[in-house]
N, C-alpha and C positions, 0 to 999 in steps of 0.2 A: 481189125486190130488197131486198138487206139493207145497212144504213147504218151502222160503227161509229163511234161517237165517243168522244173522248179528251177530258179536259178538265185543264188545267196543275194538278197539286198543288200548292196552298198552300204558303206556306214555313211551318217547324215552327222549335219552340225548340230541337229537337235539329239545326236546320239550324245555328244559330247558336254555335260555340265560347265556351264562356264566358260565356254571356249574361247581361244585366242588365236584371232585368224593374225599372221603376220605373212604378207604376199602370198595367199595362199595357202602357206603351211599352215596347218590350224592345230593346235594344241589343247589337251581337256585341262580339266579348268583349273585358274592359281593359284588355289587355295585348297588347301591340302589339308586342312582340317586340321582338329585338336591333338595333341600328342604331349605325352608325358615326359616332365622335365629328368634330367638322368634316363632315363630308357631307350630303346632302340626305336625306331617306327620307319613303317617302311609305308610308300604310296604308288600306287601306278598312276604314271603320265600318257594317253593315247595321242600319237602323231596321225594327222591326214593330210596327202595332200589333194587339196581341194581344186585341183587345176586338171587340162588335161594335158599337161607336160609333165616329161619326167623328172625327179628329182634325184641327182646320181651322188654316192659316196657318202649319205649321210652320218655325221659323226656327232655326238652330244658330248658337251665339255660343261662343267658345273662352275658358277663363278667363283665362290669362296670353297673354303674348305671342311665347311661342318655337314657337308651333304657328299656322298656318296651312290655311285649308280649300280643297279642291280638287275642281273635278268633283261640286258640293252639288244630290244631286237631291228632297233635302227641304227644297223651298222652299212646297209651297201645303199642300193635303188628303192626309190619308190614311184611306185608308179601313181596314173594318175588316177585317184577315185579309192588308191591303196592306204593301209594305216598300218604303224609299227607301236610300239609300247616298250616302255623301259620301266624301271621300280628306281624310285629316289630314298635312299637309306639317310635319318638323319637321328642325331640322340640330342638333343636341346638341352645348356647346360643352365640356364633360366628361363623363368617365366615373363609372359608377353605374347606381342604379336612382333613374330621375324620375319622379317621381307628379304628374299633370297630371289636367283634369279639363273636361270642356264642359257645358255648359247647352243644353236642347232646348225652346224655347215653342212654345205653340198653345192652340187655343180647342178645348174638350169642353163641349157644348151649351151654347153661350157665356159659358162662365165661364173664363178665363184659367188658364193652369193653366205648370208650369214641370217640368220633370225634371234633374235633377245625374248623369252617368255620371264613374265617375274613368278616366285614362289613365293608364298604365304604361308605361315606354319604358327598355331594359337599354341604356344607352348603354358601348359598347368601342371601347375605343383602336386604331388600326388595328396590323397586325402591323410590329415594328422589330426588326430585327436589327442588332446589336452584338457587337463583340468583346469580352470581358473585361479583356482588357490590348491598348492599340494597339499594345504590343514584345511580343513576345515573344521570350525569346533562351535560344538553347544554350549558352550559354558556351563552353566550350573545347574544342574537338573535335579528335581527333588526324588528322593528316593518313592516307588510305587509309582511316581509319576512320568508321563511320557512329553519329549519334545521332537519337535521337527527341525530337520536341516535342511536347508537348501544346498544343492552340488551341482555347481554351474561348467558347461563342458565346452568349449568351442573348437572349430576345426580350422584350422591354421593352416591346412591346406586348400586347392582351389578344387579340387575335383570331391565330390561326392562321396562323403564313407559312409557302406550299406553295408546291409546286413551286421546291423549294430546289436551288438547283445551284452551287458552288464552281469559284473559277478561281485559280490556282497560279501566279504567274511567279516567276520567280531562279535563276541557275547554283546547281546542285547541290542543292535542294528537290525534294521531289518526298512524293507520299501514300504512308506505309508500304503498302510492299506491292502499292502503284501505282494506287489506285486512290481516290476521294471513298469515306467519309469519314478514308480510314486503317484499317492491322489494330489494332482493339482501339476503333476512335472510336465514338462512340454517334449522331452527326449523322445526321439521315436526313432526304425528301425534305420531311417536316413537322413544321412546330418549336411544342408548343402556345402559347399564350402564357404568361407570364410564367416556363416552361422551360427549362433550357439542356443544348449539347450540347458532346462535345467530338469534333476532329479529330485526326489523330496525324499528323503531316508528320517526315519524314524527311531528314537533310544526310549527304553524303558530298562531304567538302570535299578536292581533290589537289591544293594548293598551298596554303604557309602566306599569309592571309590573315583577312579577314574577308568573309564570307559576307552579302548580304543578298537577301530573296525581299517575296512578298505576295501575299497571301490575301484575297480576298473573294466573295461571294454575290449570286447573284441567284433574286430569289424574287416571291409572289406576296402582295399587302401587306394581302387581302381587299376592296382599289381597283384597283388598278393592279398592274404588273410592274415589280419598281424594283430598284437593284441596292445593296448596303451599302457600307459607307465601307470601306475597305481596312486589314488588320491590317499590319505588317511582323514578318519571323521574319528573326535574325540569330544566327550562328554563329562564332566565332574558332578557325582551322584553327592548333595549335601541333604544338610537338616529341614527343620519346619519352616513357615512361613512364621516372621515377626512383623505384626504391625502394631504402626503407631503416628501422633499426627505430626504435621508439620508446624505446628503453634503447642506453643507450652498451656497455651490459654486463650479464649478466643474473647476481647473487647472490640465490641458495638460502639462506643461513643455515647454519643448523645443521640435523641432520634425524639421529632415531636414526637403528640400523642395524635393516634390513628395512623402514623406515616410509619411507612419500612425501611430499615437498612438491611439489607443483603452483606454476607461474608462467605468468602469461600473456604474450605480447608483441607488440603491434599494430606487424603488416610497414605502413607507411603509401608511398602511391604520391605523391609529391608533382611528380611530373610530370603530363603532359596528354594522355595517351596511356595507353590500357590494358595492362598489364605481364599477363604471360601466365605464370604458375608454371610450372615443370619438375621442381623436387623441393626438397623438402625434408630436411637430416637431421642428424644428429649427428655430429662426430669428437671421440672421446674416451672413457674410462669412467666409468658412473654416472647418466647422463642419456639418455632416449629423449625421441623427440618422440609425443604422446597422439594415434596417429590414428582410437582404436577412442569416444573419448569425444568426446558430442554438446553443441554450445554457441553461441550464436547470435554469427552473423559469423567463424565459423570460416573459416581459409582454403582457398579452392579450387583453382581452375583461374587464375582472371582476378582481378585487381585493380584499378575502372576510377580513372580521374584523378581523382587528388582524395580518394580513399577510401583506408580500409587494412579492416586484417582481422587474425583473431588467429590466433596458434602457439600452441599449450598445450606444456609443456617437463614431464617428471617426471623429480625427481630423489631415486635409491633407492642409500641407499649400503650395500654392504656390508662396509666397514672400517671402524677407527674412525681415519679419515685424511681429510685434503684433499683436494679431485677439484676438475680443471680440464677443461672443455673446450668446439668450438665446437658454434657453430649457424650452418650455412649455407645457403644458401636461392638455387639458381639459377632464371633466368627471362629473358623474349625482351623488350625496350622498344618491341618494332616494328621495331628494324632490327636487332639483333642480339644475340645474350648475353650476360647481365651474371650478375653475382653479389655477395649480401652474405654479411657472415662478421659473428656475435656472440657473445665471449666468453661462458664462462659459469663459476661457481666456488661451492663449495658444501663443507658439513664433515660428516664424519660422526661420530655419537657412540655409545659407547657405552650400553647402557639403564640405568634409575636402579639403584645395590644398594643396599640398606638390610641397617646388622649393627648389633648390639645392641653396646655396648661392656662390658656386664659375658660374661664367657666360663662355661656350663656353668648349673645352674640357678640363680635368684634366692633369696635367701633373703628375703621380702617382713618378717618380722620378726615377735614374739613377743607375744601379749597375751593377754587374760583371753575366755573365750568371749560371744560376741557386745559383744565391745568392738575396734572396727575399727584398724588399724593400717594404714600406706602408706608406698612406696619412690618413687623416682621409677626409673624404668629409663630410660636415655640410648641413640638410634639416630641414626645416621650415615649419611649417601650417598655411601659410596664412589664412585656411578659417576658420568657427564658428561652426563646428561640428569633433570630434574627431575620427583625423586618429588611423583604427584599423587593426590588421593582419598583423603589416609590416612582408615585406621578401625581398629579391634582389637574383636576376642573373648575369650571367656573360656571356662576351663573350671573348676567345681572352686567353693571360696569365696572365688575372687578378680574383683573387679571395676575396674572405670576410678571413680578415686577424684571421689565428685562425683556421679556419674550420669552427667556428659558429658565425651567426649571434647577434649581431652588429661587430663584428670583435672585434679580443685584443685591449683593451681598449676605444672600442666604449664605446656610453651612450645610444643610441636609446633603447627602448623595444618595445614589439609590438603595445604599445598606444600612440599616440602623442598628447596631448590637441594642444584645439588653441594657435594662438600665440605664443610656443613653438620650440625650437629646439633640435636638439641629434644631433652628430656623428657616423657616419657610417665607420668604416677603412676597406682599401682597400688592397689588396695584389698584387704585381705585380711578380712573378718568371719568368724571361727570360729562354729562351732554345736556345736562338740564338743570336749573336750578332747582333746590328743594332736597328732602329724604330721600337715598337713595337705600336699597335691598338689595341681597341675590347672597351667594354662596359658596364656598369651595367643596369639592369632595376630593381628599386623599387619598389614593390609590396605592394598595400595596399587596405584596405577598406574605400570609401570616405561619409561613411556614407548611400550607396545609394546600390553600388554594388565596386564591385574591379577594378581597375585603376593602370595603370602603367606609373612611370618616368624615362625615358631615359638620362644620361648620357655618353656624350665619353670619353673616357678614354684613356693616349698616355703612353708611357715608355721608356726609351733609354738601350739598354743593350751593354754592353762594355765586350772585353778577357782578363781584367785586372786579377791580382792577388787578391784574398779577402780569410783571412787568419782569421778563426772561430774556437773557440773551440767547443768540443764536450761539455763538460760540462759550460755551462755559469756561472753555481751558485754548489757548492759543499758544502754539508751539513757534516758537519765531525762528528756528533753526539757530544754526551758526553765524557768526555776523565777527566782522571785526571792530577789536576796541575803539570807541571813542570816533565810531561812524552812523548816524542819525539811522533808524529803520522803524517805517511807518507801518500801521496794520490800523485795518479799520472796523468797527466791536456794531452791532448790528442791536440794539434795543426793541422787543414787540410785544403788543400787549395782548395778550391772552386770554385774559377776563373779559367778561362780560361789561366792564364800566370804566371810563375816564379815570386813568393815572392823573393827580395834579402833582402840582412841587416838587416837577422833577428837579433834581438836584445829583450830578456825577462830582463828585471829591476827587483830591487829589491822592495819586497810588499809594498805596502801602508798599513798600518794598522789600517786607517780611526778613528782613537783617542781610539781607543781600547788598552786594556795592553795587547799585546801577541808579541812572537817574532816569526817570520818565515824566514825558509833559504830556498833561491833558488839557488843549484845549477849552475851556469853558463857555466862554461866551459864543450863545447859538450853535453850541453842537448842538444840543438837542433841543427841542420846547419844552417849556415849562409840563404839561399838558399832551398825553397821548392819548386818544382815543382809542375802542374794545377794537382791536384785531390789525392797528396800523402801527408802525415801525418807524423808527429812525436810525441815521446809523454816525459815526464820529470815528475821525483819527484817533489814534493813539504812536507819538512818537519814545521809541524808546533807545537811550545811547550808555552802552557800557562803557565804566572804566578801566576794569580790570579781566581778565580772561577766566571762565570759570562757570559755573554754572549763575543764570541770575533773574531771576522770578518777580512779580508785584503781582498786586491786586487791584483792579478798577471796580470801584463799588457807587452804586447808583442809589440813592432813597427818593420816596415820591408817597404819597398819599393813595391807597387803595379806594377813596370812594367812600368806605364807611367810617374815617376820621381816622382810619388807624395808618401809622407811617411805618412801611417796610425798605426793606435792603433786599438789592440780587447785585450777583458780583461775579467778575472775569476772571 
């Protein structure tokens, strides 16, 4: 005869979730989980003591007062390897995380002894469903015709409302498509907390009126089964669609020939009813309507109430005359064909010309080799659309006087209206004596694309003597009255040949009050030779305060008997 026995296994730490060993006594875990705010909830707490002493008189006391004990079977001894259990009643009056805490006494070989466990409690709001807006409205819905609503719903509570189900009344409402939550609605049977969905409901209103319906749910609140307050959706059934444009008339301008001007023109529906295109087009020449180019809100098919849409219009002339024509645009209102008509008027011009007003080549003018000389050359725009971009080249030893375009004291800029003229100055610096050649080419835009005019261009360069100061203009600053101030004037000969008879005069003082001395005797020599310099005081003393200017002017013999001037 054989006899098995079984004997209960001890409860283990790893019996206990979360335990909290305090000397021993060990407690299941602190956290007591989620529970509904306003409601009751009750938890069981397992005591062990984990020692092999005993623990005598055990008493549980709750720190605050929004917890309650229930069902407390650690009331006397616990032995060692023994566990007691008590039930914590508590109704949370907000939501959060509440940290609570109890206290466990008893006697261990009779010395009084005390233990502190903390409580955790995730207090959630129960689940509420609400509508977004308690109206929702379609505005203006054309009779036969249908629109969609959107009905947005959130849950303003923290726990989960399930088993969600929708109820629909009102002539002519109904769920796109037929069916909770609507084609395209996000609702479904479970709404998380703090969440939201939307519904799509649909109106097909056959009488002018005003439409009203109502929407609401019933769900499950994480208590109970409750049903929500009621949305109202409302609809106003009107008349056809009116279109018509946004331009009384549409003007183009001016526009070369071969080039486009683009206009836009929003067809607007100002009825209540969607307006159904049929076609679109043009009577007249010079203007099509743009159906190959893409552009947000172009027009389609449909244009609903309320809206408009655009026409792109291009207008490509090819004369240089005035073009008139329409734009008309049929389409259905819902009961029958209608049509607008929009003028339209525009010009065509001819592209800019630009002609030189001297005829055949320039003679730029005569000087001593590497001594610069300039003309101005004068161009005109013949044509009815404005030269743009000007620029010029060169060829040869002629350049744009200055370095930059239009040259010193041109007038050109880079626009030329019609009919118009500017000055263009030229530069010519020899490097050699004899005929010299080469060329400008004018660079412009003729309204179409860029275009160039050719001028020739001639020079004569001579080894004569040409005698230039370094400084042309000296600025002698501020100076006090009727105190001497020197500056010294720099003579160089340029030319190709012997300055003779040089000869500096005494200043001119251009009706200024000031006196100035010039030195004469051997400031300079008689005689400069090609490419060497001399240079001379000049003392000048004001007598009164004010502005006050002269001129030092130099004559000398150029070499080929002729007597010229240059002057400071």
């Amino acid at each position: 005869l054989s006899i098995g026995v079984s004997a209960c296994s001890p409860l283990k730490m790893s019996d206990l979730p979360g335990a909290v060993n305090r000397g021993g006594l060990v407690a299941s875990g602190a956290d007591l989980g989620q529970a509904l705010v306003g409601e009751s909830n009750v938890k069981e707490i397992v005591l062990k003591n984990d020692t092999k002493r005993v623990f005598k008189s055990l008493q549980v006391v709750l720190e605050e007062g929004n917890l309650s004990v229930l069902g407390n079977t650690c009331t006397s001894d616990l032995a060692p390897g023994s566990s007691c259990s008590f039930s914590v009643q508590y109704s949370p009056s907000t939501s959060g995380i509440l940290q609570n805490s109890y206290k466990v006494l008893y006697f261990e070989n009779g010395a009084s002894k005390s233990a502190n466990f903390p409580i955790k409690i995730t207090a959630q709001t129960k689940a509420n469903l609400n509508f977004t807006e308690a109206l929702s409205q379609a505005g203006s819905v054309p009779i036969q015709g249908k629109k969609n609503i959107s009905v947005s719903v959130r849950n303003d509570g923290e726990v989960s409302a399930k088993n969600i189900a929708s109820v629909l009344l009102g002539e002519g409402f109904s769920f796109l498509g037929g069916q909770f939550p609507g084609t395209g609605g996000s609702c479904l049977s479970e709404l998380k907390g703090g969440d939201s969905c939307v519904m799509v409901l649909e109106v097909g209103p056959t009488q002018e009126k005003i439409y009203q319906g109502q929407v609401s749910f019933s769900y499950f609140n994480g208590k109970n089964n409750v049903t929500s307050s009621a949305a109202v959706v409302e609809a106003n059934a009107v008349g056809p669609a009116v279109l018509g444009s946004s331009l009384p008339a549409l003007s183009f301008g001016s526009a070369t020939i071969t080039k486009t001007n683009s206009l836009d023109v929003s067809i607007v529906n100002s009825g209540s009813f969607s307006a159904t295109i049929s076609s679109v087009s043009v009577v007249g020449a010079g203007f099509v309507v743009d159906r190959a180019a893409q552009f947000e809100n172009k027009c389609g098919t449909t244009v609903a109430a309320g809206q408009s849409c655009i026409v792109r219009i291009k207008f490509s002339p090819s004369f240089s005359q005035a073009y008139q024509a329409d734009l008309n645009l049929a389409y259905n209102d819902g009961v029958s064909a209608q049509s607008i008509s929009v003028p339209m008027s525009g010009v065509g011009l001819s592209a800019a010309s630009l002609v030189y007003q001297d005829i055949g080549t320039v003679d730029v003018g005569r000087t001593s080799v590497g001594v610069p000389v300039s003309r101005a050359l004068r161009v005109t725009n013949n044509g009815q659309t404005v030269a743009d971009a000007l620029s010029a080249t060169f060829s040869g030893n002629f350049s744009i006087a200055g370095g930059v375009f239009p040259g010193t004291n041109g007038t050109c800029l880079q626009t030329l209206l019609p009919n118009s003229s500017c000055d263009i100055v030229v530069s010519y610096v020899p490097v050699s004596a004899g005929l010299d050649s080469g060329a400008m080419n004018l660079i412009y835009n003729n309204g179409i694309n860029l275009v160039s005019l050719a001028k020739s261009l001639s020079g004569t360069a001579t080894n004569e003597a040409s005698l230039v100061f370094s400084q042309p203009l000296v600025d002698l600053g501020d100076r006090l009255v009727g105190v001497n101030h020197t500056t010294t004037l720099t003579l160089t000969n340029l030319g190709g040949a012997t300055a003779s008879s040089i000869s500096i005069s005494q200043v001119n003082n251009l009706g200024k009050p000031n006196e100035t001395t010039v030195p004469l005797a051997s400031a300079c020599p008689q005689s400069l030779a090609a490419a060497q310099a001399c240079s001379f005081p000049v003392t000048v003393s004001s007598a009164v305060t004010g502005l006050n200017a002269a001129l030092v002017s130099v004559s000398y013999n150029d070499s080929t008997g002729l007597t010229k001037n240059v002057i400071s």
